[in-house]
N, C-alpha and C positions, 0 to 999 in steps of 0.2 A: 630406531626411528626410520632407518633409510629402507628395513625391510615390510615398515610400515607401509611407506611412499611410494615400494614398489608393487607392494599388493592393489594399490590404491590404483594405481596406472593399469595393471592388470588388469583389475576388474571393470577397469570403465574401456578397455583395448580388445580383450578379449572375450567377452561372458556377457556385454550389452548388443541389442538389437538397434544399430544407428537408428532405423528410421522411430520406432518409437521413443527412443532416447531425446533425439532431436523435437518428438512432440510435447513431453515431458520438460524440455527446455523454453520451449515458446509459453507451454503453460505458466512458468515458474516466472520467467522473465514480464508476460503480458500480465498476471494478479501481482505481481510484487513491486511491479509499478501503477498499478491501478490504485492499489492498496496505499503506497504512496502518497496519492492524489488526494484521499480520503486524508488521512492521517496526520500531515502536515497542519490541518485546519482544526485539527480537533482540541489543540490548546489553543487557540484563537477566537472560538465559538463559545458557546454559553447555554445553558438553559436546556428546552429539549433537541436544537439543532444540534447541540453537541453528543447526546444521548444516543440521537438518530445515527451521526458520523462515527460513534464509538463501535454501534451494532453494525453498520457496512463495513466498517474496517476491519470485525471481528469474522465476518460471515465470508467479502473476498478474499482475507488472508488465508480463514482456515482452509477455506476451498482451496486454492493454491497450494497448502504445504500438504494436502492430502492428495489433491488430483496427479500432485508432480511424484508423491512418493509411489502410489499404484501405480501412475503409467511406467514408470522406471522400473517397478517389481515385475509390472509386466514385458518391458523390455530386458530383465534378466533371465539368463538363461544356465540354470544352475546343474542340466545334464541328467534331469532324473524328473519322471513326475512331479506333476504337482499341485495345489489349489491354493482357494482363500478359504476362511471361516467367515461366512456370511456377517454372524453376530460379533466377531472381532473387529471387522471393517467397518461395517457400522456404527460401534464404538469410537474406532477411533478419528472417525469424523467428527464427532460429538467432542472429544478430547482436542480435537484443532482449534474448529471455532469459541469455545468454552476457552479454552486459552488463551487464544489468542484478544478474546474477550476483559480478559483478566489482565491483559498487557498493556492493552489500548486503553482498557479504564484508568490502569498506572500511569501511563503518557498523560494522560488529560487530566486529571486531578490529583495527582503527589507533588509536591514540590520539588523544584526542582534543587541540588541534582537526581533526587532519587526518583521521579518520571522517567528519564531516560536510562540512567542506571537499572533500578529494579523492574520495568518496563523491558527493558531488552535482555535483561534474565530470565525473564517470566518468555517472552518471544522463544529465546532458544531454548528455554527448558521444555515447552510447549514444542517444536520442531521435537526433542529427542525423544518425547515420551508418547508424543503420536508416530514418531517413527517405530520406536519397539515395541507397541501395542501393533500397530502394524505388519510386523516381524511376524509377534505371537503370531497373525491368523492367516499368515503363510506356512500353508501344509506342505512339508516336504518326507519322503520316508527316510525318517531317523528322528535319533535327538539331535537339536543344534547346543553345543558349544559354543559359549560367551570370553573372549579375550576384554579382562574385566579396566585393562589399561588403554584401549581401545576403545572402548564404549566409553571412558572420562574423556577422552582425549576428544571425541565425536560430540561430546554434550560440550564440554569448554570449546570449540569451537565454534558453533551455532550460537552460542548466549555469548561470545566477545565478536560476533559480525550483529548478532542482534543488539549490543548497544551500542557500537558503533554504527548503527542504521539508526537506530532512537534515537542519538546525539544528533544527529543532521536535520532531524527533523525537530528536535529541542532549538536548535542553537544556530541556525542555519548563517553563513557567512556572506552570500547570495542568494537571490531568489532561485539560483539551480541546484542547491545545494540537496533539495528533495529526491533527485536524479543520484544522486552520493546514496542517499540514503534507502532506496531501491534498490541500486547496485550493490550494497551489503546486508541486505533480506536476499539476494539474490545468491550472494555467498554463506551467509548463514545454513539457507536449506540444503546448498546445492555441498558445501562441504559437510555439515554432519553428517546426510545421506551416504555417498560414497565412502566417508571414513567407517560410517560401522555398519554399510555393508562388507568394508573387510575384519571384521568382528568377528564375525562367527565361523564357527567349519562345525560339517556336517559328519555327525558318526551315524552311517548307512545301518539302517534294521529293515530284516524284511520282516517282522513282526509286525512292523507299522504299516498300515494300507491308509491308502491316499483314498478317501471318497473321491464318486464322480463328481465333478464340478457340474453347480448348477448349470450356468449358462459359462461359454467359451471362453478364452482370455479376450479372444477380438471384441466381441460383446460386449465383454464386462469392460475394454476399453473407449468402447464407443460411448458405453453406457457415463462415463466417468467424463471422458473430455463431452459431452452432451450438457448434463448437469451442472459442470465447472462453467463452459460455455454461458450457458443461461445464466447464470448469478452473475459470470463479469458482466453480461448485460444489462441487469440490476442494477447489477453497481456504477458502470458507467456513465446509464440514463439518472440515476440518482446524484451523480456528481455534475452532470449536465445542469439539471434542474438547480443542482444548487451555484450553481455558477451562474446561471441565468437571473437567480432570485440577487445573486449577491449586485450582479450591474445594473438592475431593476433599481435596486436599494442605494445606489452610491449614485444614479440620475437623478432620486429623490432629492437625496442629500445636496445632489452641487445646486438641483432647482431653485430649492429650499432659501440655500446660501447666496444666489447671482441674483433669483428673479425677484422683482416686488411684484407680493400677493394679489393687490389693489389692481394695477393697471399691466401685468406679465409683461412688463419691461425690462429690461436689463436694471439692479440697482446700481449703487454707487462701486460695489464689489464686480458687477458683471462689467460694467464699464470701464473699471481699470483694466481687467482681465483682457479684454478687447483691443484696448487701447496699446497695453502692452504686447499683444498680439500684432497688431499690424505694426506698431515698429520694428519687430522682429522681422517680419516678412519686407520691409521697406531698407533694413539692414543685409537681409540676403538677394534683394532685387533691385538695383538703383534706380530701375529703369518705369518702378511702381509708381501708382498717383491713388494717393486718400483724400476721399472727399469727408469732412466732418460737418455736419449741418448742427446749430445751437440754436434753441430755442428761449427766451430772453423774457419770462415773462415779470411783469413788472410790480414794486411793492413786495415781491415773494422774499426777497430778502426779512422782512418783519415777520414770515412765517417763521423762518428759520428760527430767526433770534427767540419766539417767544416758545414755540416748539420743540428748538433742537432740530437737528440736518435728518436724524433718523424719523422724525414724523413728517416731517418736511417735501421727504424723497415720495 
């Protein structure tokens, strides 16, 4: 284990390009709280608002555990030519969101505990299987060798940060507890990654030739944080919007409940509300003056009685 831990330091010390490393990291950390934002809400919701929040959470997450895994493959530097496989990559972005898909559905409609349990197995297992399809469509000249205790160890870690990120967002303790649960989505990817990028070693064949890469690594980087880009802005403005529709909806609601229909007056509710309002404010200012003006009309009394205070008002 300690020669595990020291390969692991290795490879993220020696063999990464800080500056794309560090892009890689903004990505991982900006979607896995974006994703958060989404995801919190989605056992909360109902109907197709929730369907809608299942598919953002499925499409920023995948983008993230794929955008962070290529820029990182691309800030490795393994000392020997190299490419992607166009049709592998492609795949396994399809294998992110598709998963991730399958996790977030877990979260929102299994009981719990198994939302958050099988939900954040489904999260990490999803993290390791788009990471090693990933793998596959990194061309290097040889065969890669697979350290087959390493790669368990790389997936059992990813799927115990991924339900401890779904527990936060199941069971939350505070309202900040969704920040917890980002913060290990953010562990999840960022430890299976590095762990079984020390997985493999490379047996060098020159029988193997590396095609020309279509387009550059820079390219293909820009290309990837571009694409990622644009979805967290999807996703953002779709979290916006639903944030706006939900205080929309909760002005309704208090209107609904204070004001009477009839004459949009405060009712008997807006009125206490008020009332206990200013003696709050008359409690923290001594130096306050309320004026209350009463309207006294007469006989209404016999409304009440024959009506009731509710038709009354």
């Amino acid at each position: 284990m300690e020669a595990e831990v020291y390969r692991v330091i290795e490879c993220l010390t020696h063999e990464h390009h800080y500056g794309l490393l560090a892009v890689a990291t903004l990505i991982c950390l900006s979607g896995s709280f974006l994703t958060a934002l989404v995801a919190r809400k989605i056992t909360f919701s109902h109907d197709m608002r929730r369907r809608i929040q299942t598919f953002l959470a499925a499409l920023i997450g995948g983008a993230t555990i794929w955008s962070t895994h290529f820029i990182s493959m691309l800030a490795y530097d393994p000392g020997y030519p190299h490419g992607f496989d166009a049709m592998l990559t492609a795949v396994s972005l399809l294998i992110a969101v598709s998963g991730l898909f399958v996790a977030k559905t877990t979260l929102g409609y299994a009981p719990s505990p198994l939302n958050y349990a099988l939900g954040g197995i489904a999260f990490g297992l999803t993290v390791a299987v788009m990471h090693y399809i990933g793998m596959a469509a990194y061309r290097l000249p040889g065969d890669i060798a697979w350290n087959p205790i390493t790669v368990l160890v790389s997936v059992a870690l990813g799927s115990i940060f991924g339900v401890a990120a779904f527990h936060r967002f199941i069971l939350p303790v505070t309202k900040y507890c969704w920040l917890g649960g980002a913060a290990f989505m953010v562990l999840s990817i960022c430890s299976m990654h590095f762990t079984g990028m020390t997985a493999f070693t490379l047996e060098f064949s020159p029988l193997i030739e590396i095609p020309d890469p279509v387009i550059s690594d820079t390219v293909f980087g820009i290309v990837i944080s571009s694409v990622t880009s644009a979805l967290f802005i999807i996703g953002y403005i779709g979290v916006r919007l639903e944030d706006g529709a939900d205080s929309d909806a909760q002005v309704r609601v208090e209107a609904t409940a204070t004001i009477d229909a009839l004459t949009q007056l405060p009712n008997r509710l807006g009125l206490t509300r008020e009332l206990s309002s200013c003696k709050n404010l008359l409690q923290l200012d001594k130096t306050l003056k309320i004026a209350i003006l009463t309207i006294d009309l007469d006989r209404f009394k016999e409304v009440n009685d024959l009506y009731g205070h509710a038709d009354g008002e």
